[in-house]
MOPAC internal coordinates of N, CA, C and O (Angstrom, degrees):
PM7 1SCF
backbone

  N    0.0000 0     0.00 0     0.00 0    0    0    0
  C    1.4517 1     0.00 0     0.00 0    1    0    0
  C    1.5361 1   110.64 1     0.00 0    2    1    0
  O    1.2310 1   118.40 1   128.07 1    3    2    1
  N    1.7062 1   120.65 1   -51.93 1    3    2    1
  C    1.5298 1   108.52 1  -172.51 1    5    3    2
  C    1.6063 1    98.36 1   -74.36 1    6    5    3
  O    1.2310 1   113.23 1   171.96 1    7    6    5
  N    1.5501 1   130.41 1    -8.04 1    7    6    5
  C    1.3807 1   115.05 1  -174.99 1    9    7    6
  C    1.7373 1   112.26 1   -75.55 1   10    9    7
  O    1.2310 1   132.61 1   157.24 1   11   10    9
  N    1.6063 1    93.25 1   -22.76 1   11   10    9
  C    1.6882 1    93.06 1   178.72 1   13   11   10
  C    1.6855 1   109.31 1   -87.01 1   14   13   11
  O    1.2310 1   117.64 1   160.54 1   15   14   13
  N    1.2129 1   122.10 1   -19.46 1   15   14   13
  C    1.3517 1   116.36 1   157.58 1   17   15   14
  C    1.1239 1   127.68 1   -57.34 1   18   17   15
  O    1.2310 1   123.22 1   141.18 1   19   18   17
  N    1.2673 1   111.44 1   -38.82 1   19   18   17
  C    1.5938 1   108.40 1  -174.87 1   21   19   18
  C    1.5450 1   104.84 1   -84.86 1   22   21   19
  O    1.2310 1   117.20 1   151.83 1   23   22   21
  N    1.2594 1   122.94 1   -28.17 1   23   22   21
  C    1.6854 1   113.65 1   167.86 1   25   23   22
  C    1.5480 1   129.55 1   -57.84 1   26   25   23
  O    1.2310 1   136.49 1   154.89 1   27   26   25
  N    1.8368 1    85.68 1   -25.11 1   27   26   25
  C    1.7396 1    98.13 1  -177.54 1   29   27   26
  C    1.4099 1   106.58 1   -60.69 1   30   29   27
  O    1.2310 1   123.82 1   117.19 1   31   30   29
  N    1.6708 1   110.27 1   -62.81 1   31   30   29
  C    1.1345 1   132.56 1  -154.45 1   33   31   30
  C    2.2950 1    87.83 1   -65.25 1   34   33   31
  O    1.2310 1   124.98 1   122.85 1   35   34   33
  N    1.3841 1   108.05 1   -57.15 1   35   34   33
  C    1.1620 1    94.72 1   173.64 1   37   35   34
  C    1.5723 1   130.14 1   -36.13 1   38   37   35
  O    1.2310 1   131.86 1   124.54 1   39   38   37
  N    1.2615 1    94.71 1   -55.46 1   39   38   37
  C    1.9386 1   106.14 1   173.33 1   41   39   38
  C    1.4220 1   102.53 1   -39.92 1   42   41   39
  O    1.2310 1   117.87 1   118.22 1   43   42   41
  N    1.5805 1   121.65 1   -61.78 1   43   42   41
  C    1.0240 1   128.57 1  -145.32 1   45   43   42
  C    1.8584 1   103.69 1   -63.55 1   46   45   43
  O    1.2310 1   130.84 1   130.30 1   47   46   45
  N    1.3874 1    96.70 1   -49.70 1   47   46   45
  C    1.9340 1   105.14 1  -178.26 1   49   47   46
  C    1.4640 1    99.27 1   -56.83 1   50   49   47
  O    1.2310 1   120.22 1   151.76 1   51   50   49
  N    1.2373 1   117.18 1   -28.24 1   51   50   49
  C    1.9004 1   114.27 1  -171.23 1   53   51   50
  C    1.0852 1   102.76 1   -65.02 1   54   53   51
  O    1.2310 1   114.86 1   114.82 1   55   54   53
  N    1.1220 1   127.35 1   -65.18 1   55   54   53
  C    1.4267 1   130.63 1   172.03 1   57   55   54
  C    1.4379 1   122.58 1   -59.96 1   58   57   55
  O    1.2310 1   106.69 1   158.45 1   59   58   57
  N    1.0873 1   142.36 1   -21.55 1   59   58   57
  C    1.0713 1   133.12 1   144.45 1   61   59   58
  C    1.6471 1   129.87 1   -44.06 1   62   61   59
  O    1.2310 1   125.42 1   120.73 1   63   62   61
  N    0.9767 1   107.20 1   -59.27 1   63   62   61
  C    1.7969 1   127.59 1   153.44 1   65   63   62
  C    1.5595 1    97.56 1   -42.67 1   66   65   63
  O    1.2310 1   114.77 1   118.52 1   67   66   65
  N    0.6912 1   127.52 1   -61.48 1   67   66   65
  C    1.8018 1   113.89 1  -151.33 1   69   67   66
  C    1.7562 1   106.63 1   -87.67 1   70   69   67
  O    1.2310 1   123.36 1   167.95 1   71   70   69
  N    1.9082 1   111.16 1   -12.05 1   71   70   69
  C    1.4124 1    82.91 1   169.00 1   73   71   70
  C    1.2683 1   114.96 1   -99.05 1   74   73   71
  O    1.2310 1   129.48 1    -8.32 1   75   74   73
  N    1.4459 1    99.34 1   171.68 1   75   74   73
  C    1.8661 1   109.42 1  -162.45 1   77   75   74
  C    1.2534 1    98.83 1  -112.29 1   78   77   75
  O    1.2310 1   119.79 1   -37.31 1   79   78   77
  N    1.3215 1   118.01 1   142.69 1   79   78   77
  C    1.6352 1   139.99 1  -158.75 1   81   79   78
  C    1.1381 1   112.58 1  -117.39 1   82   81   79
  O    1.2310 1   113.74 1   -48.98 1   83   82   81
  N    1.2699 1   129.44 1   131.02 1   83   82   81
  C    1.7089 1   145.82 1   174.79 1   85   83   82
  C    1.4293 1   108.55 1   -29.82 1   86   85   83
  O    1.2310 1   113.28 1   -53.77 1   87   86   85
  N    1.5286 1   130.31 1   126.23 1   87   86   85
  C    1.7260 1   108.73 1  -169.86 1   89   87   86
  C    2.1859 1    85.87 1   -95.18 1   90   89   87
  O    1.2310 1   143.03 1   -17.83 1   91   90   89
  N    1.1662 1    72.88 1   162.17 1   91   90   89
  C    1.8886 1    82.42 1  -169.46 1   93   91   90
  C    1.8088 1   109.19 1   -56.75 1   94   93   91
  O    1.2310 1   113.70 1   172.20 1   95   94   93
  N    0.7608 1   129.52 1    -7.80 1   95   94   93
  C    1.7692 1   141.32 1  -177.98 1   97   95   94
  C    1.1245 1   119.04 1  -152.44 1   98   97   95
  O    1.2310 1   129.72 1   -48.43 1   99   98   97
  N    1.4148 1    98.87 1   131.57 1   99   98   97
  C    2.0644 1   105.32 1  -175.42 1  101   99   98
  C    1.7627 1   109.61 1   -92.03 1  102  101   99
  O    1.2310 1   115.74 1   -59.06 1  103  102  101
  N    1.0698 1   125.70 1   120.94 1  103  102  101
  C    1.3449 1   120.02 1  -164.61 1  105  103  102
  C    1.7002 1   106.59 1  -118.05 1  106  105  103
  O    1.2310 1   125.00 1  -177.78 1  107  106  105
  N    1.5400 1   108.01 1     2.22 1  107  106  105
  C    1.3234 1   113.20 1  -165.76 1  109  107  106
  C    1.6050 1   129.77 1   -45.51 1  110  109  107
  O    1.2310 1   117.29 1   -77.07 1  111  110  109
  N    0.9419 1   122.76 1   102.93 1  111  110  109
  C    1.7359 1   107.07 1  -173.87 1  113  111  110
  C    1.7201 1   117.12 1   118.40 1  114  113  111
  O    1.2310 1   133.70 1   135.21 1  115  114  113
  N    1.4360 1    91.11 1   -44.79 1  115  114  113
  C    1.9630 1   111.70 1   171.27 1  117  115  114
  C    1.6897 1   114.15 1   -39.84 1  118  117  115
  O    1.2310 1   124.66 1    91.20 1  119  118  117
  N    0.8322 1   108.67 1   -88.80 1  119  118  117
  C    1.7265 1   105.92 1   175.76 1  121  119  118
  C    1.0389 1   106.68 1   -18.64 1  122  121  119
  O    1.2310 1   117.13 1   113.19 1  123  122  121
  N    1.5898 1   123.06 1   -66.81 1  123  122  121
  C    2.2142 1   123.89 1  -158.42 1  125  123  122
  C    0.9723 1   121.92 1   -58.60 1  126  125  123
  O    1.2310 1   129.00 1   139.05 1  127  126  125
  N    2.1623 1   100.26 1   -40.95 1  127  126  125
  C    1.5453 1   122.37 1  -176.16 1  129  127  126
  C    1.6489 1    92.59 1   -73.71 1  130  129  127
  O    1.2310 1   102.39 1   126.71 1  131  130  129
  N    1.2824 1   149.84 1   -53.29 1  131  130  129
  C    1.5691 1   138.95 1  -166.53 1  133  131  130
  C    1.4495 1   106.85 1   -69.57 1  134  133  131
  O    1.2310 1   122.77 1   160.02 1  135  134  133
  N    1.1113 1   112.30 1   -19.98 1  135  134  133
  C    1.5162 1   117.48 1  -160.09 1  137  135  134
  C    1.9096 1    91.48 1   -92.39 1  138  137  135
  O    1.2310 1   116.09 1   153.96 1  139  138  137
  N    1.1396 1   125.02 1   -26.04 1  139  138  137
  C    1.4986 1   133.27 1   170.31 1  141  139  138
  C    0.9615 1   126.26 1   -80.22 1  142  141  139
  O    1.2310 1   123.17 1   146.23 1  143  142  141
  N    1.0693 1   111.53 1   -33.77 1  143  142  141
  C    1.7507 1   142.19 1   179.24 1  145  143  142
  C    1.5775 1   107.56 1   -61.11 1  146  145  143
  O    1.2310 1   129.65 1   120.62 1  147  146  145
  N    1.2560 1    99.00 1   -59.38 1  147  146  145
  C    1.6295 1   119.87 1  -179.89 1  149  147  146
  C    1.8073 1    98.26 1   -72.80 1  150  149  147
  O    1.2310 1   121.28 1    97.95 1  151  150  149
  N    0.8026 1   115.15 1   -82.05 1  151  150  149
  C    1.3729 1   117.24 1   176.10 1  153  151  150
  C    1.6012 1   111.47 1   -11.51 1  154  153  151
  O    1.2310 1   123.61 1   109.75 1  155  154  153
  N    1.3170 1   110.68 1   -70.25 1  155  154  153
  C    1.6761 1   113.30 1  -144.82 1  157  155  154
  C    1.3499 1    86.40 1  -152.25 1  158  157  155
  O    1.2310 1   124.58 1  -109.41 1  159  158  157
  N    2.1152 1   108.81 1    70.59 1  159  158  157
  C    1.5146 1    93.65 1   178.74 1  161  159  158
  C    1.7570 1   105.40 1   -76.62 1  162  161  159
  O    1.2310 1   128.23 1   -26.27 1  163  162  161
  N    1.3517 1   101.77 1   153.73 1  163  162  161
  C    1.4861 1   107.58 1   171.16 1  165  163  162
  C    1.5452 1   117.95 1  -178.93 1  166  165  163
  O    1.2310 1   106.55 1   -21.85 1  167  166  165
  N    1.6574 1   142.62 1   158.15 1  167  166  165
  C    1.2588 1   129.20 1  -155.67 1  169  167  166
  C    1.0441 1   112.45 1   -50.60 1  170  169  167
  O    1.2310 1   110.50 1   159.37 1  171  170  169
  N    1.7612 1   135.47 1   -20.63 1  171  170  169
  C    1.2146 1   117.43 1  -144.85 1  173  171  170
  C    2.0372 1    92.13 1  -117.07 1  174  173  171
  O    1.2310 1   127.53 1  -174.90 1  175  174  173
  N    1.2936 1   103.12 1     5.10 1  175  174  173
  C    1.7216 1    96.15 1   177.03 1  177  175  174
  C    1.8310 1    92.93 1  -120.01 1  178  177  175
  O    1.2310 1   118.51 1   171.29 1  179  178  177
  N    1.3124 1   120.44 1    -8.71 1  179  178  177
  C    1.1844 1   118.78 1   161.43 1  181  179  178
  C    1.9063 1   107.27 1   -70.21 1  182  181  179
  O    1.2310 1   121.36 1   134.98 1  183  182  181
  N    1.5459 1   115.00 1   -45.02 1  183  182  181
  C    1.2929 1   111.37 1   172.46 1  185  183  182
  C    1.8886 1   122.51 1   -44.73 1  186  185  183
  O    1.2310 1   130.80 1   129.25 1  187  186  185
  N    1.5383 1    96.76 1   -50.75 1  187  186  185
  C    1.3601 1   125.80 1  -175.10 1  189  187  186
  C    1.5922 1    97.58 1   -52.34 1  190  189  187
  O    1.2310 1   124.19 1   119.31 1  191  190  189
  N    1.5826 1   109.56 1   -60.69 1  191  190  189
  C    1.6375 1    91.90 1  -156.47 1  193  191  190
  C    1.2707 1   123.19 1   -76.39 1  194  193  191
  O    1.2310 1   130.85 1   161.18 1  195  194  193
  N    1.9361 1    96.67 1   -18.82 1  195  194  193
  C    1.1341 1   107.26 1   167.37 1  197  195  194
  C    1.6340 1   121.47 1   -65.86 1  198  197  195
  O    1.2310 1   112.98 1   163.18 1  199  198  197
  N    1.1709 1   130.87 1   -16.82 1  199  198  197
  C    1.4942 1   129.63 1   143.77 1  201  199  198
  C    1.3568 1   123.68 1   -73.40 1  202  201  199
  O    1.2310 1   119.17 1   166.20 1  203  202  201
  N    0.9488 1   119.19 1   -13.80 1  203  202  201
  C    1.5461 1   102.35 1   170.36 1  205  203  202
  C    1.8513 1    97.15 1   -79.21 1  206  205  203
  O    1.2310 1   118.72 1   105.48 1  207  206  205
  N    1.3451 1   120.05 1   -74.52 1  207  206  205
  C    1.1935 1   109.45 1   158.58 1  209  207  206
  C    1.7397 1   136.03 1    13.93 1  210  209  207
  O    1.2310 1   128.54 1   124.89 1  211  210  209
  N    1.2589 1   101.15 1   -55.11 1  211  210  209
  C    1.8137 1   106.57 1  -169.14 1  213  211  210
  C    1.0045 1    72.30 1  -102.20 1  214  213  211
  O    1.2310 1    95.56 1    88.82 1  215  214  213
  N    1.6901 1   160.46 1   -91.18 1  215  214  213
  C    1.2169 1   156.18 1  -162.53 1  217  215  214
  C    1.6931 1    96.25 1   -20.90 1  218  217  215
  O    1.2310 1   113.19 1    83.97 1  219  218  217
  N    0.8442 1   130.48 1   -96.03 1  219  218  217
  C    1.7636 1   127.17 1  -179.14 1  221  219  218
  C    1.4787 1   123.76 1   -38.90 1  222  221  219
  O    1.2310 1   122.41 1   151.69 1  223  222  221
  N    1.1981 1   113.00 1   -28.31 1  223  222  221
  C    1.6915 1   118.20 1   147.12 1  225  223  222
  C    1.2543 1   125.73 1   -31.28 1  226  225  223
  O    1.2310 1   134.75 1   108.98 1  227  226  225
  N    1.1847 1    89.08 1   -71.02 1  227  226  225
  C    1.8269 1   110.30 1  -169.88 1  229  227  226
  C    1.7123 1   115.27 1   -91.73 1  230  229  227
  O    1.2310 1   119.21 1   166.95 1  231  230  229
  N    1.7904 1   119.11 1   -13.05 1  231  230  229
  C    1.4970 1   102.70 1   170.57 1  233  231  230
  C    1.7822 1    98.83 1  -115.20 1  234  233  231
  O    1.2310 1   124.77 1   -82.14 1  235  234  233
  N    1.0666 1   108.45 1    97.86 1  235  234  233
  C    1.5619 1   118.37 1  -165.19 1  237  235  234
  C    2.2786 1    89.51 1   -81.97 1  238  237  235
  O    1.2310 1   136.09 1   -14.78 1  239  238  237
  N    2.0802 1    86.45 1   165.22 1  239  238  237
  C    0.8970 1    92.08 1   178.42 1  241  239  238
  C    1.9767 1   117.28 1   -84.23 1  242  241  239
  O    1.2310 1   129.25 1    48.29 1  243  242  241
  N    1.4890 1    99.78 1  -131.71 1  243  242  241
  C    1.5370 1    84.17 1   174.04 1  245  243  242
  C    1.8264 1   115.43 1   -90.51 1  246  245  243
  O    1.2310 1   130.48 1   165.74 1  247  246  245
  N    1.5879 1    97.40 1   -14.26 1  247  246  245
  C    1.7808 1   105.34 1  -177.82 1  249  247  246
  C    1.9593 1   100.13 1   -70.63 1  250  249  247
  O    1.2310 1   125.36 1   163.16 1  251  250  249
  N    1.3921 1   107.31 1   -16.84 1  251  250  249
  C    1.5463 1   105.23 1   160.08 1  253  251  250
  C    1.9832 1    94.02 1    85.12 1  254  253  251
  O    1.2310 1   114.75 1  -172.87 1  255  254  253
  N    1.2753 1   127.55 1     7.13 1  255  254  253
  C    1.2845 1   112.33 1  -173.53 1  257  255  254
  C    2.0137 1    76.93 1  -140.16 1  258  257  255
  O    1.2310 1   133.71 1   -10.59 1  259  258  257
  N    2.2722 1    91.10 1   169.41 1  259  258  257
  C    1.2879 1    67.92 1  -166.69 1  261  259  258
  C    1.7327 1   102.29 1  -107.77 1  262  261  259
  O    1.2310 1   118.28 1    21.11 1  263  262  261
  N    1.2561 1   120.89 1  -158.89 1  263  262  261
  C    1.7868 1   123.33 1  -142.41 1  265  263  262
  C    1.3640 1    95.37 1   -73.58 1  266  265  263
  O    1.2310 1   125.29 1   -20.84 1  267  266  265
  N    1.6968 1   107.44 1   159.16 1  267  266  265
  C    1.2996 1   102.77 1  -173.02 1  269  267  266
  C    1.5596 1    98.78 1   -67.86 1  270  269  267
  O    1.2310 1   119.36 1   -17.53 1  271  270  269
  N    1.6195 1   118.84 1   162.47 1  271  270  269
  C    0.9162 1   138.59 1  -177.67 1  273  271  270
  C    1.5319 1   140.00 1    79.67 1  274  273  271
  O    1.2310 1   130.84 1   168.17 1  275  274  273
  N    1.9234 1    96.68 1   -11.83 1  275  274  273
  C    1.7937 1   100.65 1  -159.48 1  277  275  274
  C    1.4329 1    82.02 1  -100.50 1  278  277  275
  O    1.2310 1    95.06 1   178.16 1  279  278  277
  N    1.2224 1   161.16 1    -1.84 1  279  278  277
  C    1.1591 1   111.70 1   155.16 1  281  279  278
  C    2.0262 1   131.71 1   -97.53 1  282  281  279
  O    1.2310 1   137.04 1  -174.82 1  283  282  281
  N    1.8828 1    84.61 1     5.18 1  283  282  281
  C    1.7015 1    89.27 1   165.48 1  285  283  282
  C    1.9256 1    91.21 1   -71.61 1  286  285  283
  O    1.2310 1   117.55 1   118.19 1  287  286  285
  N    1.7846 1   122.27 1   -61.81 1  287  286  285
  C    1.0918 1    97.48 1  -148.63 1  289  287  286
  C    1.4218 1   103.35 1   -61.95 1  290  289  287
  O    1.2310 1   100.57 1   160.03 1  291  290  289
  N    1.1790 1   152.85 1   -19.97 1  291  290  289
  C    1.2987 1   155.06 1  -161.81 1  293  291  290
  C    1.5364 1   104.97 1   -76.23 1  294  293  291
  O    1.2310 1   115.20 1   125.74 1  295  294  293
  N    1.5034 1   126.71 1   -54.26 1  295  294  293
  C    1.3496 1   127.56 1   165.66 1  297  295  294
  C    1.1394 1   114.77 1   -55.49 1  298  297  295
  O    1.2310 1   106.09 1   146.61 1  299  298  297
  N    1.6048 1   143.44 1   -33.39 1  299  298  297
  C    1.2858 1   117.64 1  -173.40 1  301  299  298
  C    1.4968 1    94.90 1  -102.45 1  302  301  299
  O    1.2310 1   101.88 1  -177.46 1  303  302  301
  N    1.0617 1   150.69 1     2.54 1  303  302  301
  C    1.3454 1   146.18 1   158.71 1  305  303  302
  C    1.4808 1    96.77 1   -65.25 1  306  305  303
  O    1.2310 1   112.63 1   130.41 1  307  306  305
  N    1.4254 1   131.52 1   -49.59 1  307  306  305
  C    1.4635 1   122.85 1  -164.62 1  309  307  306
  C    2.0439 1   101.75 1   -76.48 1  310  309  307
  O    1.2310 1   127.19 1   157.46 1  311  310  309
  N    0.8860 1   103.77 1   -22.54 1  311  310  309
  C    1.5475 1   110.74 1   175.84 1  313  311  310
  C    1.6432 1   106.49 1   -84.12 1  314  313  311
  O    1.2310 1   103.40 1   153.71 1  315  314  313
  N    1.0999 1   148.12 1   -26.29 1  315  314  313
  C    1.2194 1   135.85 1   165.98 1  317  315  314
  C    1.7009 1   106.37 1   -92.77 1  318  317  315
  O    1.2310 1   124.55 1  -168.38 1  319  318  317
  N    1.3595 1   108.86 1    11.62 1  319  318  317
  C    1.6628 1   111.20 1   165.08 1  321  319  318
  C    1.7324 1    92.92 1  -106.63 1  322  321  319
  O    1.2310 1   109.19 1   175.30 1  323  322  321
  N    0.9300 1   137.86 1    -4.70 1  323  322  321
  C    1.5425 1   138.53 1   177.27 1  325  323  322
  C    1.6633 1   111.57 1    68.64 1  326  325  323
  O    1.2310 1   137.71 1  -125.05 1  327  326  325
  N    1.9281 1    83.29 1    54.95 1  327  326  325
  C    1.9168 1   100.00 1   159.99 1  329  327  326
  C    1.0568 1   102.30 1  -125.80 1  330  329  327
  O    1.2310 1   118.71 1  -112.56 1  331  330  329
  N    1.5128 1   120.06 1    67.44 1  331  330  329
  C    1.5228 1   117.81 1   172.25 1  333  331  330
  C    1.1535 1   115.68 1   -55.72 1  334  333  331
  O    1.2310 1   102.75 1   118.08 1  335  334  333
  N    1.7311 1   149.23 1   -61.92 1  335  334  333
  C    1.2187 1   150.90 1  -151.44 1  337  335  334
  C    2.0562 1    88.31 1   -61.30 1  338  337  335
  O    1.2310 1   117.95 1   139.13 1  339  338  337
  N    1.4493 1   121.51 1   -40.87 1  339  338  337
  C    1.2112 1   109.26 1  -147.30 1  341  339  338
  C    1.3611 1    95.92 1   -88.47 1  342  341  339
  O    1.2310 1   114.19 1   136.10 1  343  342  341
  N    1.2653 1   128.60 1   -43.90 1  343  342  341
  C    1.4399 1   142.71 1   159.05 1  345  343  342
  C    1.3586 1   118.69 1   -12.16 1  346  345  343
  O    1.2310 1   130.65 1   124.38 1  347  346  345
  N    1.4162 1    97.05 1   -55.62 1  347  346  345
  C    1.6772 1   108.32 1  -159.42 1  349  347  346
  C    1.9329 1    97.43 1   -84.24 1  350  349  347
  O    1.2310 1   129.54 1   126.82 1  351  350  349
  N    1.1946 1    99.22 1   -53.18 1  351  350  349
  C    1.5480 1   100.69 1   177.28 1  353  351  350
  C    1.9750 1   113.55 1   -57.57 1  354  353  351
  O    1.2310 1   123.33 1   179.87 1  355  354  353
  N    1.6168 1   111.22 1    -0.13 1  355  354  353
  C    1.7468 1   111.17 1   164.14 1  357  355  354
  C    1.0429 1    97.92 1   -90.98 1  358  357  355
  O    1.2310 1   116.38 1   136.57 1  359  358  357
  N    1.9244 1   124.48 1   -43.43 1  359  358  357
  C    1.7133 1   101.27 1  -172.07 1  361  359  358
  C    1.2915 1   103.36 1   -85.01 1  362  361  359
  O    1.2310 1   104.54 1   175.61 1  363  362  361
  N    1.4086 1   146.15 1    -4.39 1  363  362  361
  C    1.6802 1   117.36 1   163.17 1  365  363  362
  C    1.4532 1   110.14 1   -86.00 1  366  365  363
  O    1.2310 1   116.01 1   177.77 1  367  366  365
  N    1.3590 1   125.17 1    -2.23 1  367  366  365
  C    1.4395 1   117.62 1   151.13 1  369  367  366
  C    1.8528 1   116.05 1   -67.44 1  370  369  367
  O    1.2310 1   128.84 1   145.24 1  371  370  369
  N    1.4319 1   100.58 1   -34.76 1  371  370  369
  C    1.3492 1    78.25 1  -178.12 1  373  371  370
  C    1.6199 1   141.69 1  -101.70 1  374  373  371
  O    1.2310 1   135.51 1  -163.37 1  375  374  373
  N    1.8944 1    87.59 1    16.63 1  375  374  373
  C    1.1451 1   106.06 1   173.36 1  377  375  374
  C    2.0894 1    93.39 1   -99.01 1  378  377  375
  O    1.2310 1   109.11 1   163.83 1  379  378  377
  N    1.2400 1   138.01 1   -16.17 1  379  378  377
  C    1.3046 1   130.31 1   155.60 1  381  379  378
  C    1.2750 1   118.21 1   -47.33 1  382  381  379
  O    1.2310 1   119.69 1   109.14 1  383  382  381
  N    1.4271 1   118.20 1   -70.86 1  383  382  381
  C    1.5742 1   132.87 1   154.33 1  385  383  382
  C    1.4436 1   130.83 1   -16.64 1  386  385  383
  O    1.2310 1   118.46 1   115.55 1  387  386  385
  N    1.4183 1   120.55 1   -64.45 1  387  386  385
  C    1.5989 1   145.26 1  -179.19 1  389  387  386
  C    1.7536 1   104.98 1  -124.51 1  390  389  387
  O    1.2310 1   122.02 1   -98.93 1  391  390  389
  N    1.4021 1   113.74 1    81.07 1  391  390  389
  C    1.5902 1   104.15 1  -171.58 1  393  391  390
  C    2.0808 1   101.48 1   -70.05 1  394  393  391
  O    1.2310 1   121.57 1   178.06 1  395  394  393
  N    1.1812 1   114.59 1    -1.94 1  395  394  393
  C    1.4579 1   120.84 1   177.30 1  397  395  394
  C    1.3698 1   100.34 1   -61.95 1  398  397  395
  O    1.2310 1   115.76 1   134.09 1  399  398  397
  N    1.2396 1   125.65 1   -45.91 1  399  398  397
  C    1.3528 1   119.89 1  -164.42 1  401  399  398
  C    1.6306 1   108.01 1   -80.17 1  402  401  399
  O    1.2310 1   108.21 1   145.15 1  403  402  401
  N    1.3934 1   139.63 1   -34.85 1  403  402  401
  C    1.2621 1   151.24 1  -178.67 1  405  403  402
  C    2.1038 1   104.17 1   -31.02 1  406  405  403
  O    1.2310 1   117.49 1   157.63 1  407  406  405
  N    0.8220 1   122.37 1   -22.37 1  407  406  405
  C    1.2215 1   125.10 1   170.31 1  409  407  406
  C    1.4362 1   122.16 1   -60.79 1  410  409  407
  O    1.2310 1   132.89 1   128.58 1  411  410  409
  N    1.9915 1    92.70 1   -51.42 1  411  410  409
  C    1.5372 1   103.20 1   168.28 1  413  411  410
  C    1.2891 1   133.39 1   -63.83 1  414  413  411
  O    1.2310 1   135.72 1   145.99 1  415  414  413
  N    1.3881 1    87.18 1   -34.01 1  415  414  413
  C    1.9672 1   105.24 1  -164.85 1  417  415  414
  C    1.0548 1   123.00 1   -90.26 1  418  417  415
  O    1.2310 1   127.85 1   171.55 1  419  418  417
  N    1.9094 1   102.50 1    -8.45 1  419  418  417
  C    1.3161 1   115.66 1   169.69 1  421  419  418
  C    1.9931 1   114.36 1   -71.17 1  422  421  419
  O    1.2310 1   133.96 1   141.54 1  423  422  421
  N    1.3243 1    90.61 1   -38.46 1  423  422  421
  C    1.4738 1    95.84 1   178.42 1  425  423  422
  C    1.7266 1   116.01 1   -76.16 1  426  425  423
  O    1.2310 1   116.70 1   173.81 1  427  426  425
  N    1.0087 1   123.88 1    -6.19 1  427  426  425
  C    1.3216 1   150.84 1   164.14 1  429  427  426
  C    1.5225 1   117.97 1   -49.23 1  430  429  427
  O    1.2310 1   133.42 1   123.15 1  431  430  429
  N    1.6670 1    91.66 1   -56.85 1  431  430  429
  C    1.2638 1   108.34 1  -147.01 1  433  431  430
  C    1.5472 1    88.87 1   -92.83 1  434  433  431
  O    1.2310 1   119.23 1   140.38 1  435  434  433
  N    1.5850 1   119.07 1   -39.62 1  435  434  433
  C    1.2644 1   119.31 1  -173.40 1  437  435  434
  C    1.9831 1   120.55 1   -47.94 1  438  437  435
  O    1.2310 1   127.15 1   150.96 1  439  438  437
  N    1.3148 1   103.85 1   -29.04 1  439  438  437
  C    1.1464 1   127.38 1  -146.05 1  441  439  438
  C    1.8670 1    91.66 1   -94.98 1  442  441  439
  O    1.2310 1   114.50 1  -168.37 1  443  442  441
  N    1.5664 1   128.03 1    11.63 1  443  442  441
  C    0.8986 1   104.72 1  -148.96 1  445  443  442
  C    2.1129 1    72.96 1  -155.95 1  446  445  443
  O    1.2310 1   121.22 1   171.39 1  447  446  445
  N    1.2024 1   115.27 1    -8.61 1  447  446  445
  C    0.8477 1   135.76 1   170.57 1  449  447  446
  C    1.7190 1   128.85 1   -55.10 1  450  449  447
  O    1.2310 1   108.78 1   -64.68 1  451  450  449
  N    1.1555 1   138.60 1   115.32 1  451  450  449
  C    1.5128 1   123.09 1  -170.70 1  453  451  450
  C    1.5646 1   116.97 1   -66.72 1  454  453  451
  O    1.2310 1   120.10 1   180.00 1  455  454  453

């Protein structure tokens, strides 16, 4: 009887260990699309990153919001495409999100200001 307890309880830690857990931020796609972007900017890798972008928006990691920084870089990328109103409303999300950054994004935002 205690030998099948202790196998249970063994089973049980094994499996605990072996499943794999949501990493806190989804970054999938980000690197190739910036790394293209930068490379060979032009409409059609401006299209691209801007989908990876809303793609990382919307499939969050396990903290459920998305990585620090992508929706400052995502807002001022959409503001030097001349989407200011939408731009500006990613970097005061991402000073909501990460209030650490609000220092930066304040000067950001000023600069873009009438």
């Amino acid at each position: 009887m205690r030998k099948a307890i202790y196998m249970a309880a063994l089973a049980a830690i094994v499996a605990s260990c072996t499943t794999t857990t949501k990493p806190l931020y989804n970054w999938k796609g980000y690197d190739e699309a910036v790394y293209n972007y930068i490379k060979s900017p032009s409409d059609q890798t401006v299209t691209e990153i801007e989908a990876v972008y809303e793609k990382l928006m919307t499939n969050l990691g396990s903290r459920e919001v998305p990585p620090p920084g992508l929706c400052a870089d995502y807002g001022y990328l959409l503001i030097k495409n001349g989407q200011t109103e939408k731009g500006k409303e990613l970097l005061i999300r991402e000073t909501m999100l990460y209030p650490e950054s609000k220092p930066f994004i304040d000067r950001i935002l000023k600069r873009f200001d009438p």
